[in-house]
C-alpha positions in Angstrom: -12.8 -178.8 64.3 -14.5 -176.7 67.0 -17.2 -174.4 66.1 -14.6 -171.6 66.1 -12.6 -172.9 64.0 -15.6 -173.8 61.6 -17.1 -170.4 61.8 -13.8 -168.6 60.9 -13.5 -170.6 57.8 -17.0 -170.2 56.4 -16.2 -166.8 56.8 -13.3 -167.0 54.4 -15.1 -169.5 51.9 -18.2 -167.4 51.9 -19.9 -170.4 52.3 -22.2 -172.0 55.1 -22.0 -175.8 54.8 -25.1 -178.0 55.2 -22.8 -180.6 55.8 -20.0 -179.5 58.5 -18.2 -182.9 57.8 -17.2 -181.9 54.8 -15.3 -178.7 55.2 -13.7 -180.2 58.2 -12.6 -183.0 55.7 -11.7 -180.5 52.9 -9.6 -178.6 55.9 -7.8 -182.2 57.3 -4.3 -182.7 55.8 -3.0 -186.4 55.4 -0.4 -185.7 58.2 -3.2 -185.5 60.5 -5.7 -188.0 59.7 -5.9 -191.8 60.8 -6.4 -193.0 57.2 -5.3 -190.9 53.6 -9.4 -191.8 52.5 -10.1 -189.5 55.7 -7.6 -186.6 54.2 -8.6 -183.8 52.6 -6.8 -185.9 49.1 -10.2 -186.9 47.5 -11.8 -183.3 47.6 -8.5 -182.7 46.5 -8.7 -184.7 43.4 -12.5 -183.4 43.1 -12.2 -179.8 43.1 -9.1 -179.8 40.4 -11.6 -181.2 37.9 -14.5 -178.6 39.3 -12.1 -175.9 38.9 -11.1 -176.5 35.4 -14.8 -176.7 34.5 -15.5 -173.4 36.0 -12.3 -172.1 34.2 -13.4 -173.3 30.7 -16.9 -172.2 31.2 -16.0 -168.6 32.2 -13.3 -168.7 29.5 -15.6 -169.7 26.6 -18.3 -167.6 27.6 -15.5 -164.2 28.4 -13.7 -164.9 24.5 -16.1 -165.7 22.1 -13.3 -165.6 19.3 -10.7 -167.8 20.7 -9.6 -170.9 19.1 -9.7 -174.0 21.6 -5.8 -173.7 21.4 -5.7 -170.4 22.6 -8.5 -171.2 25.5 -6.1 -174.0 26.6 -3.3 -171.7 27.4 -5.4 -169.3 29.3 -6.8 -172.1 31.4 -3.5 -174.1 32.1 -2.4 -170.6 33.6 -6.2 -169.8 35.6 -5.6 -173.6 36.8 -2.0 -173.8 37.5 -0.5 -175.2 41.1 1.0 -171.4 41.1 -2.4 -169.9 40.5 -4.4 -171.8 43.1 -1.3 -171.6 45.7 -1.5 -167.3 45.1 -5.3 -167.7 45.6 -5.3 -170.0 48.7 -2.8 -167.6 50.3 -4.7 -164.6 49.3 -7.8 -166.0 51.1 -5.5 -167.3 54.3 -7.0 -171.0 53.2 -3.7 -172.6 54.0 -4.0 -171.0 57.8 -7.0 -172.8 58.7 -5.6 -176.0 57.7 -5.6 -179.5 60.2 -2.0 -180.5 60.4 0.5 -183.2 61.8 2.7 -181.7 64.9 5.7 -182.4 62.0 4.3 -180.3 59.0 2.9 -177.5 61.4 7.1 -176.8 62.7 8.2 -176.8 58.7 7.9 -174.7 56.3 5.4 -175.5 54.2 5.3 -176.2 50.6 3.3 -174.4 48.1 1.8 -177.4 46.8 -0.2 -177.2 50.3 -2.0 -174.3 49.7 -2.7 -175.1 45.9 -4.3 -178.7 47.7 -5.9 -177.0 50.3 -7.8 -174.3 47.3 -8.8 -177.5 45.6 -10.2 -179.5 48.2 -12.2 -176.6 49.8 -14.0 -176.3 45.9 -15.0 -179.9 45.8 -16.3 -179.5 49.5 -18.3 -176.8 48.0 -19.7 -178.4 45.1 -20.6 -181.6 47.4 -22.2 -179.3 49.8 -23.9 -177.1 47.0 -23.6 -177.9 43.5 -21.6 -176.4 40.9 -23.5 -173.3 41.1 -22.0 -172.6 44.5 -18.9 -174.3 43.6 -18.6 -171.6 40.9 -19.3 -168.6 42.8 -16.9 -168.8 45.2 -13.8 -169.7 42.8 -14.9 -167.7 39.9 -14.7 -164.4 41.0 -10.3 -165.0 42.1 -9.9 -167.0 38.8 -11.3 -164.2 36.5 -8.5 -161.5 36.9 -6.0 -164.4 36.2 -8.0 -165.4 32.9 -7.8 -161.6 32.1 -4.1 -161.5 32.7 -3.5 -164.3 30.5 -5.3 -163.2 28.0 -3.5 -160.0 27.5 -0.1 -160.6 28.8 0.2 -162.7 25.3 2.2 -165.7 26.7 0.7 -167.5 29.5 4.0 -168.3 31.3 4.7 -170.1 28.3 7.9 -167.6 27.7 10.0 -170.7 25.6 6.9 -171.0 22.7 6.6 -166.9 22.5 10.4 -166.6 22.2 10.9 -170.0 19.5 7.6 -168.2 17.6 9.7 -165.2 17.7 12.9 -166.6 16.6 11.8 -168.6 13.8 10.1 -165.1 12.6 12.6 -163.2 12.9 15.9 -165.1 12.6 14.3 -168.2 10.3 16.5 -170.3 13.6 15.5 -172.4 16.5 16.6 -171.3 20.4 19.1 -173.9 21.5 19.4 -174.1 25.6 22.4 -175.3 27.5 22.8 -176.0 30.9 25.5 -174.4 31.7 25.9 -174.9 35.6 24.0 -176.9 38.4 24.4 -177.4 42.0 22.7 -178.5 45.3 22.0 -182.7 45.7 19.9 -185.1 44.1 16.9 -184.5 45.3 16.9 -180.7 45.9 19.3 -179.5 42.5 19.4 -176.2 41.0 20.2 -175.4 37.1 22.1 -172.9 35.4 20.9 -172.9 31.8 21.0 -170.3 28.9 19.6 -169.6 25.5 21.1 -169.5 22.0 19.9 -168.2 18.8 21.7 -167.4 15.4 24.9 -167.8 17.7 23.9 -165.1 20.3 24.2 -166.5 23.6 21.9 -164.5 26.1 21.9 -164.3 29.9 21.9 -167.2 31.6 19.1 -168.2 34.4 18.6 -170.5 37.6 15.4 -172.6 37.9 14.8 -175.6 40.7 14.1 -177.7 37.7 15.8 -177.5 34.3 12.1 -176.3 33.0 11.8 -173.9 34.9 15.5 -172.4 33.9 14.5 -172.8 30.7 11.3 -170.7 31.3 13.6 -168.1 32.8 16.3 -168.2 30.3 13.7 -167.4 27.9 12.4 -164.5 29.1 15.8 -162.8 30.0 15.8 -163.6 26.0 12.8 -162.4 25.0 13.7 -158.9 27.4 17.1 -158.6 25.6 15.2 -158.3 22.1 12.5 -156.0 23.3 9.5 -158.8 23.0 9.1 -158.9 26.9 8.4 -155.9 29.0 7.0 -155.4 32.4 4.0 -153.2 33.3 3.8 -151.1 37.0 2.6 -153.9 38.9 5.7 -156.2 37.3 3.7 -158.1 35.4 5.2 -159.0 32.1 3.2 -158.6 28.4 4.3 -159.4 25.4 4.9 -156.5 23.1 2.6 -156.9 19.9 5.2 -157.1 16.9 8.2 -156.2 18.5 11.4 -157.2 16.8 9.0 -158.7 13.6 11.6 -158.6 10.6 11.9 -155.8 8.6 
């Protein structure tokens, strides 16, 4: 790493390292290094723990009043690979990273920038303690923490809708896969939901999970439980469909 290339990233970390080594580590994919211990993989591994400590501390300390259950939801989605790949883009983290000649020609993976996020917190918190560690993560994971808290579901759309149907129809939602296509290692799935015999539109997913996430909020959209606010972001309408 010249000093370019070092300066350019402190920039976007916010963060001056005592110890260059160590954001040039937290900046080195696997692809690139002469050993995986040299890799950017331990930071990794580091800075996923750091970052759930700095979500459950900001979490406890933001909702007084939540039960631990309701604090794990909210941090699952402030922790999540999709959270940390949003924020490492945001910041441009995943274009300062050290790559092999073979992953810089490919599109890259989303799980890259997520790793990337990661590692460059434990570099921090090596570098600086948990203090600094905390003020440079905190401030992009607190707007997800506040979205979560409010949108009422977490990304968890298949618990919000079985809550639902088991309130309002006394039933169970039933999914099917209904279609799927693509090969073994790269498959698609068609799946829908089912609830007191209604069968409602069906969704695709790159995992059956994730179809089933899908199906379940086309579900929870057809009965009025799920809407979208201006910026697309979807909340969970308080009490909507409850029985009469």
């Amino acid at each position: 790493m010249d000093d370019a290339h070092r300066a350019r990233a402190e920039a976007v970390i916010g963060h001056r390292f005592g110890d260059p080594g160590l954001l040039c580590r937290a900046l080195t994919h696997a692809s690139v290094a002469e050993t995986r211990v040299a890799s950017n993989e331990r930071l990794e591994f580091l800075g996923d723990a750091v970052l759930g400590m700095v979500a459950c501390e900001r979490i406890f300390r933001r909702f007084p009043n939540l039960l631990e259950g309701e604090m794990t939801k909210i941090k699952s989605a402030a922790v999540s690979r999709r959270a940390c790949t949003q924020i490492a883009r945001s910041m441009g983290l995943q274009d300062l990273l050290i790559l092999g000649k073979g992953m810089q020609s490919s599109t890259q993976p989303p799980s890259l920038a997520a790793g990337v996020l990661e590692a460059v917190i434990g570099a921090v918190y090596v570098d600086a303690g948990y203090e600094a560690a905390a003020a440079f993560i905190g401030p992009h994971i607190d707007p997800i923490i506040e979205r979560a808290a409010q949108s009422g579901h977490q990304q968890n759309f298949k618990s919000v809708l079985q809550q639902h149907a088991q309130q309002r129809f006394e039933g169970t939602p039933v999914y099917r896969t209904l279609d799927e296509k693509g090969p073994d290692h790269a498959k698609a799935f068609k799946v829908c939901v089912e609830i007191d015999s209604r069968r409602f539109e069906p969704a695709w997913g790159q995992s059956k999970k994730q179809a089933e996430q899908q199906a379940a909020l086309l579900a929870l959209r057809a009965l009025g439980v799920a809407v979208e606010d201006g910026d697309g972001e979807v909340r969970i309408v308080e009490g909507a469909g409850a029985p009469e």
